[in-house]
C-alpha positions as CSV (number, residue, x, y, z in Angstrom):
1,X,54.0,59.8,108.4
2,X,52.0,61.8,105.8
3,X,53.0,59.4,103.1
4,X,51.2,56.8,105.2
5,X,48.9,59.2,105.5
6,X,48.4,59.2,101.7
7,X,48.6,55.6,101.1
8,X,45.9,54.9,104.2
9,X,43.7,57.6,103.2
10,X,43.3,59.2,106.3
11,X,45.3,60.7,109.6
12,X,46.0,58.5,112.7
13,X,48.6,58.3,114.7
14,X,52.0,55.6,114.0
15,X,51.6,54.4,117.8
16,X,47.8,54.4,118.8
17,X,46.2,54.3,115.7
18,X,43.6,57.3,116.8
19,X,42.2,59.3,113.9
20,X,42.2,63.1,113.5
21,X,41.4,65.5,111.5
22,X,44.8,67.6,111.5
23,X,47.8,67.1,109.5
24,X,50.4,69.7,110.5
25,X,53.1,68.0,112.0
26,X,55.9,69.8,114.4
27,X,59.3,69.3,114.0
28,X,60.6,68.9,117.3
29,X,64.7,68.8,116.7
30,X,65.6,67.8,120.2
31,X,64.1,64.5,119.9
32,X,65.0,64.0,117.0
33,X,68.7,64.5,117.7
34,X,68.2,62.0,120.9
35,X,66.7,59.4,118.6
36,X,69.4,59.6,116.5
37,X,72.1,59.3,119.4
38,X,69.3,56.3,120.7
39,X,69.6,54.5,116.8
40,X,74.0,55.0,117.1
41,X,73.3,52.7,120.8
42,X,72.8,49.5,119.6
43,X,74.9,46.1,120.0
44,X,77.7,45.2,118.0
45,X,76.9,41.4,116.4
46,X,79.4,40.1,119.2
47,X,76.7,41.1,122.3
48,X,79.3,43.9,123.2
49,X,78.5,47.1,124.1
50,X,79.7,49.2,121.0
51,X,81.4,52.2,122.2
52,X,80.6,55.9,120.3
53,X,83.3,57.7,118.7
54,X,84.1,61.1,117.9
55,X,84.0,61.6,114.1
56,X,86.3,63.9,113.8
57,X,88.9,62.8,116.9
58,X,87.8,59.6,117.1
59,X,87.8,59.0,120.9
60,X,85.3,57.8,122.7
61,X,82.2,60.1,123.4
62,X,82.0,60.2,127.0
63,X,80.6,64.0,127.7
64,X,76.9,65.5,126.5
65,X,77.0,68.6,126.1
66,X,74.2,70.6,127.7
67,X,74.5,73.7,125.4
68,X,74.5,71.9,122.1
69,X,72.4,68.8,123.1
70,X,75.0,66.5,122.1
71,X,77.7,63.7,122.7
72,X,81.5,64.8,122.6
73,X,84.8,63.4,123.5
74,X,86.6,64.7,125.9
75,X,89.1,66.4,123.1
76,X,85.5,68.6,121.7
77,X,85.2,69.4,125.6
78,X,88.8,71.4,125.7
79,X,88.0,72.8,122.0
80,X,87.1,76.6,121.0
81,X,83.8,75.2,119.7
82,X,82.5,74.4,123.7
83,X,84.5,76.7,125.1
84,X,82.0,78.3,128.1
85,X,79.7,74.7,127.5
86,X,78.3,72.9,130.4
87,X,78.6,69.3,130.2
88,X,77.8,66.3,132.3
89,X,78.7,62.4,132.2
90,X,76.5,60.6,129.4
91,X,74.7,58.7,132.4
92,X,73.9,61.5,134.0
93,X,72.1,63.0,131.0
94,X,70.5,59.7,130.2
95,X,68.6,59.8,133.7
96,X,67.9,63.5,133.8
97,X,66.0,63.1,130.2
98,X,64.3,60.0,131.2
99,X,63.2,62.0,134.4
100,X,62.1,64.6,131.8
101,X,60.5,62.3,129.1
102,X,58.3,60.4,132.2
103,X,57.3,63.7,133.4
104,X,56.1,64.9,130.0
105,X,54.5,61.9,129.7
106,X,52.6,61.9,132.5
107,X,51.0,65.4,131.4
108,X,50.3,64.4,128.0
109,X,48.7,61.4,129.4
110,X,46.4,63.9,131.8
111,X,45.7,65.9,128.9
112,X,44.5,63.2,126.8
113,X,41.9,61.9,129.5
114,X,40.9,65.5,129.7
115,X,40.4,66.2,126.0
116,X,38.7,62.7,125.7
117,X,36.6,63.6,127.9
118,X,35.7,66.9,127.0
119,X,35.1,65.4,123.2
120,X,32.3,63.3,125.1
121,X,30.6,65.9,126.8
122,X,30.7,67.7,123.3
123,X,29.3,64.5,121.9
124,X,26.0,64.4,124.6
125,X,25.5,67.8,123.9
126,X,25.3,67.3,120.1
127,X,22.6,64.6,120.9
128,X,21.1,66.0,122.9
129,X,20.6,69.4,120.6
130,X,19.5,66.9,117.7
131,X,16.8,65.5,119.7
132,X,15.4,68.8,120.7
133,X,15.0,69.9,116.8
134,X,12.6,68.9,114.2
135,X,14.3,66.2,111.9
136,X,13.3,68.3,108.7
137,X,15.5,70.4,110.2
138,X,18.6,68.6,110.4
């Protein structure tokens, strides 16, 4: 993103295209663990569902762990490593974090409106405050 920001010149955003003035950038390793589980989804060239694997037992991934935030075979489930780990079906985890995601969502989308429209009342003020002042003084 910053290097886009460099080549562009300025700071907007990858999916709106908004502009602002801040470049720090939050590293938000949850997501970024699910996209990479949402990139290791896709179809084989045959239109079949590819099916995860365990790297290491190389059985099918069937579990998510809820304590680590990821997928495991059912071999990782009996192992030292998630010993005392809750887990639940891999559907069952996809529909609780879209439930999540849409709900997050739905309060960033709130916020937004309210920020917009707080950045216009800020705006009317500004003008108004500029017309009340002698333009040698501004």
């Amino acid at each position: 993103i910053t290097q886009s920001w460099d080549r562009e010149g300025r700071n907007s955003c990858p999916e709106c295209r908004a502009e602002f003035a801040d470049r720090t950038l939050k590293v938000n390793r949850a997501l970024a663990s699910m996209t990479e589980t949402a990139r290791a989804l896709s179809l084989n060239t045959e239109g079949k569902e590819s099916k995860l694997q365990c790297e290491e037992h190389q059985e099918e991934l069937k579990l998510f762990c809820e304590t680590d935030k990821k997928l495991i075979c059912l071999i990782c489930r009996d192992a030292r490593e998630h010993k005392c780990h809750s887990f639940m079906p891999i559907k069952e985890a996809v529909e609780s974090y879209k439930e999540q995601i849409k709900t997050s969502l739905e309060t960033l989308t709130k916020n937004k409106s309210a920020v917009e429209e707080m950045e216009q009342q800020q705006k009317q003020k500004i003008s108004g405050v500029r017309v009340g002042f002698p333009v040698s003084l501004l």
